[in-house]
C-alpha positions in Angstrom: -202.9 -402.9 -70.9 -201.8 -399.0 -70.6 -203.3 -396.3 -71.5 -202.3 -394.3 -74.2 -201.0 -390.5 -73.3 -203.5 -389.0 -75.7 -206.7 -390.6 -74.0 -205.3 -389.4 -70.3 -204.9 -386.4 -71.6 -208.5 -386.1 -73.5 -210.2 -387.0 -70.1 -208.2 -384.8 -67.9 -209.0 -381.9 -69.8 -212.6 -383.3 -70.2 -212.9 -383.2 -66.6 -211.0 -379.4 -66.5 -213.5 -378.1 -68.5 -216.4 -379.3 -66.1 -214.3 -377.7 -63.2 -214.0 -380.9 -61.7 -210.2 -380.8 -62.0 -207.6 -378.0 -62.5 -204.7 -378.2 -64.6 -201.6 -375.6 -65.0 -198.1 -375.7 -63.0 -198.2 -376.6 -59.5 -195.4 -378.2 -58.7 -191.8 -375.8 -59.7 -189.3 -377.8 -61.2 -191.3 -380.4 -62.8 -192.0 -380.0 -66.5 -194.6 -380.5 -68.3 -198.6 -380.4 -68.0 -200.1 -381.3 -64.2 -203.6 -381.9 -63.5 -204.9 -381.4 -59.5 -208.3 -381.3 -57.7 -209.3 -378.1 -56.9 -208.6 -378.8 -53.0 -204.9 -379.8 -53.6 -204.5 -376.6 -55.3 -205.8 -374.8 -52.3 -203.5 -376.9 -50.1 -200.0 -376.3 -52.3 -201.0 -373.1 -51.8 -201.8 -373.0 -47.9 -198.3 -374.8 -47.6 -196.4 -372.2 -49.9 -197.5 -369.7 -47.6 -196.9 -371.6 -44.3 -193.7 -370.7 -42.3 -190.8 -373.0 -41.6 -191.4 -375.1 -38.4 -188.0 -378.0 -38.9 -191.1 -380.7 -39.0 -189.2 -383.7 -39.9 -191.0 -386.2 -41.9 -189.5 -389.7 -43.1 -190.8 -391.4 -45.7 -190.1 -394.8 -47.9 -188.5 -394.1 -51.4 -190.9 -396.3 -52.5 -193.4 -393.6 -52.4 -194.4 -392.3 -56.1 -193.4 -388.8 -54.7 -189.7 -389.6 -54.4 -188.0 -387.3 -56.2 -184.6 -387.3 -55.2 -182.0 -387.7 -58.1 -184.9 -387.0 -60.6 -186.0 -383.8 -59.7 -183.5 -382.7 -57.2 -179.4 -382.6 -58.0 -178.5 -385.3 -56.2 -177.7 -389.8 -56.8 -181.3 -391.0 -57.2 -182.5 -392.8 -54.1 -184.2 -396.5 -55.5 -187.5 -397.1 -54.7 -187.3 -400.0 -52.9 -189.4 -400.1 -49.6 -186.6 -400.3 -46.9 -185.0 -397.7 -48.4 -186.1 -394.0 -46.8 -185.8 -390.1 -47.4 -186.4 -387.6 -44.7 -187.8 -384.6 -45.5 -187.4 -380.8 -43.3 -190.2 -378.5 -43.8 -190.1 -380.4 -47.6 -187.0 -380.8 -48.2 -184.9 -383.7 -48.6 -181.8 -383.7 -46.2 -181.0 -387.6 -45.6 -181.6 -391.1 -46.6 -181.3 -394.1 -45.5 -180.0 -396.8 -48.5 -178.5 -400.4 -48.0 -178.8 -399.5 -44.4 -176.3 -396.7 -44.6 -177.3 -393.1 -44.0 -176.5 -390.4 -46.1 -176.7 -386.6 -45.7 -178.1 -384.5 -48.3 -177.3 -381.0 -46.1 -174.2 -380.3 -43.6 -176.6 -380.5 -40.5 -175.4 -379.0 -36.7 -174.5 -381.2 -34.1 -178.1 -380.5 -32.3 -180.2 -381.3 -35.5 -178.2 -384.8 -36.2 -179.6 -387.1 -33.6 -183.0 -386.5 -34.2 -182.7 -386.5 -37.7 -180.8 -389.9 -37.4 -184.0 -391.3 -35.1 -186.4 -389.7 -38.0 -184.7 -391.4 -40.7 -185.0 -394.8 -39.0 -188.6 -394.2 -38.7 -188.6 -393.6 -35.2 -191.2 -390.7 -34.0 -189.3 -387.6 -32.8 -190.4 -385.9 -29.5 -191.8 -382.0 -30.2 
């Protein structure tokens, strides 16, 4: 059984007014109302602020935080486990579908071979 909207949205704001949660915009790009913990606030925020260091981070499209083709302007990616995105410094620049890689950004000749070994799910050397 589901729960209806109303009622997640009567104990989230329940548990705003305690302070227990906060809710507002967090996340640009995403409509509607979003509800966080008070420490993920504090961490979207550390992260806004944090400088560009090319960390590459892969991650199954399976994962309830794939947002490519939803979010972003580009085909939806299907959230099936052995399909993968990888992520620079946030952003979404390849992924890995049917076993074919795609590129969401024109990459240099330097960047694409560890990109390729972070897409596969390999871990890239500092």
């Amino acid at each position: 059984m589901t729960l209806p909207w109303r009622e997640l949205l009567r104990a989230l704001r329940r548990l705003e007014a305690r302070g227990e949660i906060r809710g507002g915009r967090f996340v640009a790009g995403v409509a509607g109302e979003q509800s966080a913990l008070n420490e993920a606030v504090s961490a979207l925020r550390s992260i806004r602020r944090k400088e560009p260091d090319g960390a590459l981070i892969s991650a199954p499209a399976a994962d309830p935080l794939n947002l490519v083709g939803i979010v972003l302007p580009v085909a939806r990616v299907p959230a099936i486990p052995t399909n993968r995105i990888l992520y620079r410094d946030g952003v979404p620049i390849a992924v890995l579908e049917a076993g074919q890689e795609r590129y969401l950004v024109d990459l240099e000749k330097a960047a694409e071979w560890p990109a390729r070994k972070a897409l596969i799910h390999r871990p890239v050397p500092p």
